[in-house]
N, C-alpha and C positions, 0 to 999 in steps of 0.2 A: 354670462359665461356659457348657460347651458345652450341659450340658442345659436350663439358663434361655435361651438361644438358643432350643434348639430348638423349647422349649416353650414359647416366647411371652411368658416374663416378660421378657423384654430383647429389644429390636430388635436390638442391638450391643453386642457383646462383644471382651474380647480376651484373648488365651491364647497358646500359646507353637507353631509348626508341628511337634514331632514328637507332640504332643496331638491337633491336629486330624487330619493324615496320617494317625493310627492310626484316627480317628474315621472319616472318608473311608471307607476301605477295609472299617470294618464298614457301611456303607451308608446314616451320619449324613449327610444334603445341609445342608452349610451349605458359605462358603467364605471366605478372604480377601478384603479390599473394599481395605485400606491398611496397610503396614507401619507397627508401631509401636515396635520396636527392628530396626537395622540392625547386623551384624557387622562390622566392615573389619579392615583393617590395623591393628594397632596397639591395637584396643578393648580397656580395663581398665576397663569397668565389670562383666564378672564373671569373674573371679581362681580360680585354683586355687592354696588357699594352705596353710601348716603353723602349725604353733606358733613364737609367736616365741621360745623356746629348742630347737624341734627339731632332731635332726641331719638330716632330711631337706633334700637340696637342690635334686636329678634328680629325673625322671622313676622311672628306674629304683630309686631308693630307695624310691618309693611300691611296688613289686611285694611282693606279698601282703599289704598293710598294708590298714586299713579306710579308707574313704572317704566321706565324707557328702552326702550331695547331696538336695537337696529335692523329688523324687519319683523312684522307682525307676521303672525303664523311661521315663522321662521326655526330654524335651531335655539335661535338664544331666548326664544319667548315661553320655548316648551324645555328650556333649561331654566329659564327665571323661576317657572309654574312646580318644576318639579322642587326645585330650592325650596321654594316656599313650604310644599306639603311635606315635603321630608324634615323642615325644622322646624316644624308648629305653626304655620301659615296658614290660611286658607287660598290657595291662590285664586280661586272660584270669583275671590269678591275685589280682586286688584281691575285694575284698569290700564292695559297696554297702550304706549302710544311711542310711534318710530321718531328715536331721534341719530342722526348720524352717532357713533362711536366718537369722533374727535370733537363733538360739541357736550359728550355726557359732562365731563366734569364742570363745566359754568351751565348746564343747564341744570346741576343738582346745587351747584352752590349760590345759584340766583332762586332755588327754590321751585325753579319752572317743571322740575321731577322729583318723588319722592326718595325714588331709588332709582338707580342706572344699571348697565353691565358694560365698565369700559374694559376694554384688553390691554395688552401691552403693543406697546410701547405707551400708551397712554395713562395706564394703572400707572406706571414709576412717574410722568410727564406732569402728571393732575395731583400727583399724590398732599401738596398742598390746599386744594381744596373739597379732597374725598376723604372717604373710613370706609377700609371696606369694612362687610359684613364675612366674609367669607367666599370662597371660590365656588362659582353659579356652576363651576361643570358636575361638581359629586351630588347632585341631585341625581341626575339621569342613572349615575352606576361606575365603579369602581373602576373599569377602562374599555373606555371603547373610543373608537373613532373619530375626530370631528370634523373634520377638514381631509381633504383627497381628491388627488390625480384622478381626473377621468378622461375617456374619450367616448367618441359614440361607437355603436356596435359595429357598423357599416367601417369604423376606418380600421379599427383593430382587427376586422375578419380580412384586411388587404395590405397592413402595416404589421404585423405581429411582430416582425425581426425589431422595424424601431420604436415599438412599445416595450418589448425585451431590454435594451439598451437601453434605453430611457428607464427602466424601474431599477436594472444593475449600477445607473450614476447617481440616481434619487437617492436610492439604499448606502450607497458611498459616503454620499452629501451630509446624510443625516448622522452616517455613524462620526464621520471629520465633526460635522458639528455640533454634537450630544456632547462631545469628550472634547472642544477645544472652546468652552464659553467666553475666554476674551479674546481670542481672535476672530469669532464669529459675531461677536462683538462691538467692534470694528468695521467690521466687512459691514454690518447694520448700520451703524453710525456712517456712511460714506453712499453706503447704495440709498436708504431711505431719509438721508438728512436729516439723524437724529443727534441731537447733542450728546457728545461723551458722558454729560451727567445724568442723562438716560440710560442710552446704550449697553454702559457698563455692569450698572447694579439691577438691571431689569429682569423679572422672571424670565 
């Protein structure tokens, strides 16, 4: 995403902030325009979870065990890490290794990982073969960011009016869809072909 950003096949993009952060600092200009996942209190829409017949329960059960997570040095690796040391973990002594998100749950119930972090739609989808442990996002901190609109610096210093209009229908989208959970719902269930007994009850 960041390189079709940059290089003009996409006006806007979205990707996750410890992606871009890294990008930033190697000297990539592009930047956040509009948040498009928010962490709070409480967010289980991405789980740090086991096998549902593992004994792992803690934190600290996960130490030295392997971990899967869907890009190494990624956001969800230094959300697994902070999980860990925040509930008695050592994350020091885990061992990361990239498994796609829609393969976590039969790679934790064939045992091929100790723990995962699947998201949703896949958390309610798998919930058969996981437990979670708890939401991987309140390691890092109580609310911030995770996911966000960007564009590079170069189109926003020549588009501004429709990055303007584009964060006034994002901001709309989100408010319509914070406050209408089953018809956004729906809308989920049709655009990404997920079954209604997903859809419906999913964080």
């Amino acid at each position: 995403t960041a390189a079709a950003v940059t290089g003009g096949a996409l006006d806007i993009g979205v990707a996750n902030v410890a992606t871009i952060a890294v990008a930033r600092t190697r000297g990539v200009q592009m930047r956040f325009i509009f948040p498009a996942s928010i962490a709070g209190e409480g967010t289980m829409t991405d789980q740090i979870a086991v096998a549902k017949d593992s004994p792992y329960k803690t934190a600290a059960d996960l130490n030295g065990k392997t971990i899967g997570v869907n890009g190494l040095r990624d956001l969800q690796q230094l959300c697994a890490m902070s999980w860990m040391d925040k509930h008695g973990g050592d994350s020091k002594t885990v061992h990361f290794i990239e498994v796609p998100i829609p393969q976590m749950g039969q790679a934790l119930s064939l045992h091929r990982i100790d723990g995962g972090m699947p998201v949703e739609p896949f958390v309610t989808a798998q919930k058969d073969l996981i437990r979670s442990l708890g939401s991987v996002l309140d390691g890092v901190g109580p609310h911030y960011m995770v996911i966000g609109y960007l564009a590079s610096d170069a189109w926003l210093a020549s588009h501004a009016d429709i990055a303007a209009r584009f964060v006034r229908a994002m901001r709309e989208a989100a408010t319509w869809g914070n406050g209408h959970h089953a018809e956004s719902a729906v809308m989920i269930e049709r655009i990404m072909h997920v079954d209604p007994s997903v859809g419906a009850p999913m964080n």
